[in-house]
C-alpha positions in Angstrom: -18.5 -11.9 23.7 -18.2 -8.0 24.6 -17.3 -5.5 22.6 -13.9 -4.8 24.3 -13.2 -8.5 24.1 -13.6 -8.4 20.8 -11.4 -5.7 19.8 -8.9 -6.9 21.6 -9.2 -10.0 19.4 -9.8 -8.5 16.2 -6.6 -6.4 17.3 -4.2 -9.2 18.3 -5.2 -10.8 14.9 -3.8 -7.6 12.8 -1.1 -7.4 14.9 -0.3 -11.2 14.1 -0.6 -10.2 10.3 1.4 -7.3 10.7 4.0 -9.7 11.9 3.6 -11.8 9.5 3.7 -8.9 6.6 6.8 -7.8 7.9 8.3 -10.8 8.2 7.3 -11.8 4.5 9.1 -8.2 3.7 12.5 -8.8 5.3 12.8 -12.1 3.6 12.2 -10.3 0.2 13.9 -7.2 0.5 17.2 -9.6 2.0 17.0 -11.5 -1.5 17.8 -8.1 -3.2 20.1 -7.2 -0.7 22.2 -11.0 -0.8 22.0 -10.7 -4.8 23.3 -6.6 -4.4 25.8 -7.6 -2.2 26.9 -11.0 -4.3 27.3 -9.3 -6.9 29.5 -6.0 -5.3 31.7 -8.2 -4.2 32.0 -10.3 -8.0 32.0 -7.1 -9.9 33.2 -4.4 -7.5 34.8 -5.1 -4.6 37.0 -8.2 -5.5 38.2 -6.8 -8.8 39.2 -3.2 -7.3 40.7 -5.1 -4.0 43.3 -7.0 -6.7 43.7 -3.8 -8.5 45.1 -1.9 -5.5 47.2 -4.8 -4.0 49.0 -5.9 -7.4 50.1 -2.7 -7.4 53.3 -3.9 -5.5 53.4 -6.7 -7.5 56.8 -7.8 -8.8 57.4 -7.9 -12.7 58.1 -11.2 -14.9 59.1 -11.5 -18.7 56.4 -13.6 -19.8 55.2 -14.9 -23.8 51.6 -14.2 -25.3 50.6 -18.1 -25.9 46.7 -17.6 -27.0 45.1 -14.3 -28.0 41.5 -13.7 -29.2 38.2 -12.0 -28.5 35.3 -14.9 -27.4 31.7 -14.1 -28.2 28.9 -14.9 -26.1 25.2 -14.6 -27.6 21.6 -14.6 -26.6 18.8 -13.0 -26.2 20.1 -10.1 -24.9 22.6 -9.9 -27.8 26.3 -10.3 -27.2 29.2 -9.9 -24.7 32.5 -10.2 -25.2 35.6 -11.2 -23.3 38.9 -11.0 -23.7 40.5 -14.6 -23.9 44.7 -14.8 -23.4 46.7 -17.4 -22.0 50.6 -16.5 -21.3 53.2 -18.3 -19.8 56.1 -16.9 -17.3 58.8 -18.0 -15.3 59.3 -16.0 -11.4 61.6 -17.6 -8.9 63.5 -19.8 -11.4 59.3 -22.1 -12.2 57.8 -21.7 -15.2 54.0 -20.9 -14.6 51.0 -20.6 -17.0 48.2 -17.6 -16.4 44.8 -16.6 -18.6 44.0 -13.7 -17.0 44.6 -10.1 -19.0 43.3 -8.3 -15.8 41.1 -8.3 -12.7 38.0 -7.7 -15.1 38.1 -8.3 -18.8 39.0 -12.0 -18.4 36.6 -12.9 -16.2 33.7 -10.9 -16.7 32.1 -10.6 -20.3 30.3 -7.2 -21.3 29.8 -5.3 -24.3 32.3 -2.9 -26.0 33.6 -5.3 -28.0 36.5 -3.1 -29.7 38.3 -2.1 -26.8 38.7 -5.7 -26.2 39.7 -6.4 -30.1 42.2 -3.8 -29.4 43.7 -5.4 -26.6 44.0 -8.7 -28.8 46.0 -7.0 -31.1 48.4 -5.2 -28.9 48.9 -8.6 -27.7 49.3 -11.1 -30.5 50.6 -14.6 -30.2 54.4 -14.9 -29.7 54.8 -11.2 -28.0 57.3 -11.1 -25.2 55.8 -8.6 -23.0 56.2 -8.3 -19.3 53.2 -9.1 -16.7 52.3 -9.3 -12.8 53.3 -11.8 -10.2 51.5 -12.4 -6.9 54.5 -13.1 -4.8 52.6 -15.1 -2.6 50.8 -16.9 -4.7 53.0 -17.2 -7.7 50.5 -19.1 -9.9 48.4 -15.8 -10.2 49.5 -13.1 -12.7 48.1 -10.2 -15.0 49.1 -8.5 -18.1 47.7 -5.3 -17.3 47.0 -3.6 -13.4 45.2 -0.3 -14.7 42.2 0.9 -14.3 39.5 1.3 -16.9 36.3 2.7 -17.6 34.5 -1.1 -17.6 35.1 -1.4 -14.0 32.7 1.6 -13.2 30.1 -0.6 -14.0 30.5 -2.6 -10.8 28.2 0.3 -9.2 25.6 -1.0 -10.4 24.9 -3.3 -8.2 24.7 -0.7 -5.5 21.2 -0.3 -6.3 20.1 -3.5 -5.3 21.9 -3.2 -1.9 20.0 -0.2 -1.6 16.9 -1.5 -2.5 17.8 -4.3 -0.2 18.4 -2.4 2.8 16.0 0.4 2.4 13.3 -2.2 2.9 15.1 -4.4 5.6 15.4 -1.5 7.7 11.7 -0.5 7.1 10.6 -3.8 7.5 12.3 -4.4 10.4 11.5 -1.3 12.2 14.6 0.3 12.5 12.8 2.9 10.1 9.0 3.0 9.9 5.8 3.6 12.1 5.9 2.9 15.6 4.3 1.2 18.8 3.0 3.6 21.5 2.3 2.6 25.3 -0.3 4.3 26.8 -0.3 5.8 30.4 -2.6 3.1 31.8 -0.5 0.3 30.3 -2.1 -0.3 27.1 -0.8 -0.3 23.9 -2.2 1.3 21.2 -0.8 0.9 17.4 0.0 4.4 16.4 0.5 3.8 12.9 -2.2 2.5 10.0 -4.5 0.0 11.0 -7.8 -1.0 9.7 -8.5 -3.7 12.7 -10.6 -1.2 14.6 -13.0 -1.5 11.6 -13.9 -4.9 12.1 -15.4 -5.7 8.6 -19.5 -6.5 9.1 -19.1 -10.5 8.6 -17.7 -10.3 12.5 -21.0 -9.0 13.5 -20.4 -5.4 13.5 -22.2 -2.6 12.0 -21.7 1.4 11.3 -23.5 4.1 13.5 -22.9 7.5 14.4 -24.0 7.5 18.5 -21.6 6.5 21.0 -23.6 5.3 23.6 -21.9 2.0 25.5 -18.8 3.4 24.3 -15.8 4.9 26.7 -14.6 7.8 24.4 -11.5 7.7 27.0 -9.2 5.0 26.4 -5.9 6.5 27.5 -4.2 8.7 27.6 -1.4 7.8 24.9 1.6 9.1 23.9 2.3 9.1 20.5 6.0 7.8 18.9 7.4 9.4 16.1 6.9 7.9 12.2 10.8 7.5 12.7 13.2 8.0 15.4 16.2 10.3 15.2 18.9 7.5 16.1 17.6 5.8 13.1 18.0 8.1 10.5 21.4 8.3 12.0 22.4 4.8 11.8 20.7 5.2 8.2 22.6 7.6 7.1 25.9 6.7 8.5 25.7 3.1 7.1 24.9 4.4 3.7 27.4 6.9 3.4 29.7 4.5 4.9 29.4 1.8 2.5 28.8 4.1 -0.8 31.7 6.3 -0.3 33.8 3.2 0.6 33.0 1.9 -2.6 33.6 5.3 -4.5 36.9 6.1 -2.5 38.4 2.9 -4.3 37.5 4.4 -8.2 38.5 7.7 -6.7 41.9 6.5 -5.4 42.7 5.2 -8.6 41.5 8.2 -11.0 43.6 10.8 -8.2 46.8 8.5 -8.9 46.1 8.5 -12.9 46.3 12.6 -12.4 49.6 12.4 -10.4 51.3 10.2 -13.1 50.8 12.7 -15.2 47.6 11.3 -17.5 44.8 12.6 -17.7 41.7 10.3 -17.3 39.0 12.9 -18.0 36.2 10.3 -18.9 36.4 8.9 -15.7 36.8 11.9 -13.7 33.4 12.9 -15.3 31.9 9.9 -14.4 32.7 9.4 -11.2 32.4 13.4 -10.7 27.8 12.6 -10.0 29.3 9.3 -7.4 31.4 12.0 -5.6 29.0 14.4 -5.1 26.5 12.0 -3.6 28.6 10.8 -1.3 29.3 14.3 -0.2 25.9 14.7 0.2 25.4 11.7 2.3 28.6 13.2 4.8 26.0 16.2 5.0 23.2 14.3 5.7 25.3 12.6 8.9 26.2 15.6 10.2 22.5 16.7 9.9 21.0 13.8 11.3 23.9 13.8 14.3 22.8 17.7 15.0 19.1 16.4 14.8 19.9 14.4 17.7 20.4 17.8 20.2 16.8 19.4 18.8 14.4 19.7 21.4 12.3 17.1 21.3 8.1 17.4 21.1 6.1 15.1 22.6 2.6 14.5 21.6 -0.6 12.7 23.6 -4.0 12.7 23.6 -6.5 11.5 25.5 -8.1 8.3 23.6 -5.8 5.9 21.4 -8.7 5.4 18.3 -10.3 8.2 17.9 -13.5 8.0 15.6 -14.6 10.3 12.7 -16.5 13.3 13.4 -15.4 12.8 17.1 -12.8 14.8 18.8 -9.7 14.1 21.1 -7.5 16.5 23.6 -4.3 16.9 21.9 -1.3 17.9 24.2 2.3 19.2 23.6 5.3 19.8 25.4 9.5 19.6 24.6 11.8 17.7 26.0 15.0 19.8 25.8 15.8 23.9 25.3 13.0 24.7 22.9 13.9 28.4 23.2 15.5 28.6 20.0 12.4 27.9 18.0 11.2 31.0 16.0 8.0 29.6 14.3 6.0 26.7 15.2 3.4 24.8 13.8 1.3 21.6 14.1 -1.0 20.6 11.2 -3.7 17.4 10.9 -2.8 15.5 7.9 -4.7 12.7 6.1 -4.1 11.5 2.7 -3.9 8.8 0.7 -1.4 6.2 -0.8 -2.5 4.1 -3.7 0.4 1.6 -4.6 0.1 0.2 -8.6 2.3 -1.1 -11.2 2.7 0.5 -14.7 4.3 -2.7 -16.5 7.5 -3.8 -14.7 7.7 -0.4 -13.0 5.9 0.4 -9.3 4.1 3.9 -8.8 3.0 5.4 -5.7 0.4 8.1 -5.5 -0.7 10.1 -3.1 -3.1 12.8 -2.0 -3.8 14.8 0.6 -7.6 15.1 1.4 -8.0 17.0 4.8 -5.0 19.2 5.7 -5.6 21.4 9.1 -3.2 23.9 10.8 -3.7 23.3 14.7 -1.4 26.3 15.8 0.7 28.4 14.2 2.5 30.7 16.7 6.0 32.6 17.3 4.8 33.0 21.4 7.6 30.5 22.9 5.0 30.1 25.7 2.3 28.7 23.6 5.4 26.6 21.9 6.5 24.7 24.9 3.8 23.5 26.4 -0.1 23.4 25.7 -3.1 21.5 24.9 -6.3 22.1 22.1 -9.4 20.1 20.9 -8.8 18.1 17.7 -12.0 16.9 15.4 -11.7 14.7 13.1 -14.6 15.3 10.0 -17.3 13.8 9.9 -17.6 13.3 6.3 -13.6 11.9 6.0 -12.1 8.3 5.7 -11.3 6.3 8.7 -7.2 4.8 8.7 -7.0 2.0 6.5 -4.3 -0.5 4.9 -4.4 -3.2 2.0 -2.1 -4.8 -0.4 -2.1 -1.4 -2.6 -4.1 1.1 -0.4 -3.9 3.1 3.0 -5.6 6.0 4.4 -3.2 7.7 6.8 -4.2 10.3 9.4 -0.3 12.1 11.0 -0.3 15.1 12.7 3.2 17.0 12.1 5.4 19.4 14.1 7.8 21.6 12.8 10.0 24.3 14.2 12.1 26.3 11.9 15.6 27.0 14.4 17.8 29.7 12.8 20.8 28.0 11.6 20.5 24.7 12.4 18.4 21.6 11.3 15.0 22.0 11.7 12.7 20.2 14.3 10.4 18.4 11.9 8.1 14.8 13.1 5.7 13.1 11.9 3.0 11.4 14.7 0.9 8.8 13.1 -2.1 7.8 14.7 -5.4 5.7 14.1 -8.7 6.5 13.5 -11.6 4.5 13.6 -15.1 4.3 11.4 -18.1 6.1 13.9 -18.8 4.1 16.7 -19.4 0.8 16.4 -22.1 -1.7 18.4 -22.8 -5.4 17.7 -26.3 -6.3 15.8 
């Protein structure tokens, strides 16, 4: 078998595995993001949907039947929930409801003596008013306010983000790239070890390159993520958190105009607010990122080996006029994934850093070309369970006021030429 043959092998294999990976990483990040969304809907969404409609809800005179605070124990320690039963008649039938609210009767959590409180505002044999669901009579509440408990229904906003984060990384929609190279080729731009084969394949270290064709494109490298998806990134997430938080923040703004003053909740959901501003600004960035002139990279082989070099090239796509300062720096570090009990660190350190060009000429920014070399003496792109080795080269070009052109090109390279035993 030939060299070329088998790389190409060796490379349709990691590709397969790739695949695979990424398949095995969408089916895990979509149980967090199920189990995130499950429970939104259970302890968010559902309970402030009721909250807002029974707010037209017609009132019936109704009797306390039942009253009492149930305990639940484990482990953990104990929840509490506030068990009532009442009974009321609307439309001339005599109906029979358990539910205090959208939350406290269904749903058990700590604080047990807000909920003792409520028992004993409402004792057995009180005539009180409560709710009616005109369309579906057999539903009623005592209460249809909103309370500092329900703010907890956030929470499960970080497993939807969680969820989705890695579903879109996964997937591709964020995340390294596939390049096509001039000559019809593809080239992985991102990590790979496959160009290493590993010696039980029949391969072996060496620093000549003879039987070798240092040429094997030129390529064109793809971004680490494209522009559109950041967009979509940020618009889904701002979409879906502020949403959420426009619900709480309907209800604390209507609390002000009847003349109360929640201040405990407008503190609390003050942090919710302001990240949801902050995701509105990060739209409106990512939409002006859209307009940047756009640099495209290539160079002249697709794996380049250590201590070889490779013709780098550059040029924009769009006005690039505006840039003041631009620069393009080599980049390899290192990412060592590990877990510190239940929690998961990432580390990582940069071990060759290289400025290319630095300029402020807008000749030498929109278009040119220079020699890369890659050190000898430096670690070849690699990927494991908990490791990679990641070689980018990044562009950045500061735009007085506006976003800044800033991307990352990932791209592979290779142990010192290889040759069979």
């Amino acid at each position: 078998m030939s060299r070329s043959d088998s790389r190409t092998s060796l490379s349709h294999k990691a590709i397969n595995e790739r695949r695979k990976g990424g398949c095995f990483l969408v089916a895990f990040f979509s149980v967090f993001l199920i189990a995130g969304l499950g429970f939104s809907y259970v302890f968010l969404v559902r309970p402030m949907w009721k909250l807002t409609v029974s707010q037209n809800w017609p009132e019936a005179p109704c009797t306390i039947l039942k009253s009492e605070v149930e305990e639940n124990r484990d482990s953990d320690g104990s929840t509490y929930r506030v068990d009532i039963s009442f009974r009321y008649r609307f439309n001339n039938k005599e109906y029979t409801s358990e539910s205090y609210d959208f939350f406290l009767s269904e749903i058990s959590s700590g604080g047990a003596n807000s909920k003792r409180e409520i028992v004993r505002q409402h004792p057995p044999g009180r005539e009180t008013v409560c709710y009616v669901n005109p369309h579906w009579p057999q539903e009623a509440v005592l209460s249809r306010e909103f309370h500092w408990e329900m703010l907890f229904g956030l929470m499960p906003l970080i497993f939807v983000a969680v969820g989705l984060g890695g579903v879109l990384f996964a997937s591709g929609v964020v995340g390294t790239k596939v390049s096509t190279s001039t000559s019809g080729s593809t080239a992985h731009t991102g990590l790979t070890a496959s160009a290493a084969p590993p010696t039980s394949e029949g391969w072996k270290y060496r620093t000549g390159d003879e039987g070798t064709d240092p040429h094997e494109g030129p390529v064109t490298l793809e971004p680490e993520t494209s522009r559109l998806g950041r967009l979509i990134a940020a618009f889904f997430f701002a979409a879906f958190w502020n949403g959420i938080t426009s619900v709480f923040l309907y209800q604390v703004v209507g609390e002000w105009r009847q003349g109360k003053t929640p201040i405990f909740l407008t503190l609390f959901l003050t942090p919710f607010v302001l990240v949801g501003i902050g995701l509105i600004c990060w739209i409106v960035y990512a939409f002006l990122s859209l307009f940047l002139p756009r640099p495209i990279l290539s160079v002249d082989r697709a794996r380049i080996p250590l201590g070889a070099s490779t013709l780098l090239g550059w040029q924009f796509a769009g006005y690039s006029g505006a840039i003041r300062q631009f620069k393009i720096v080599l980049k390899g570090e290192e990412k060592a994934t590990y877990r510190r009990g239940t929690d998961t660190h990432t580390d990582e350190y940069t071990f060759h850093e290289e400025v290319l060009l630095d300029t402020h000429d807008p000749l030498e920014m929109y278009e040119g070309e220079l020699e890369v070399w890659i050190p000898t003496d430096s670690m070849h792109s690699f990927e494991s369970d908990h490791n990679k080795i990641v070689w980018t080269i990044e562009v950045t070009g500061e735009i007085p006021f506006s976003p800044d052109v800033n991307e990352t090109f990932p791209f592979t390279v290779v142990p010192h030429e290889l040759h069979q035993h």
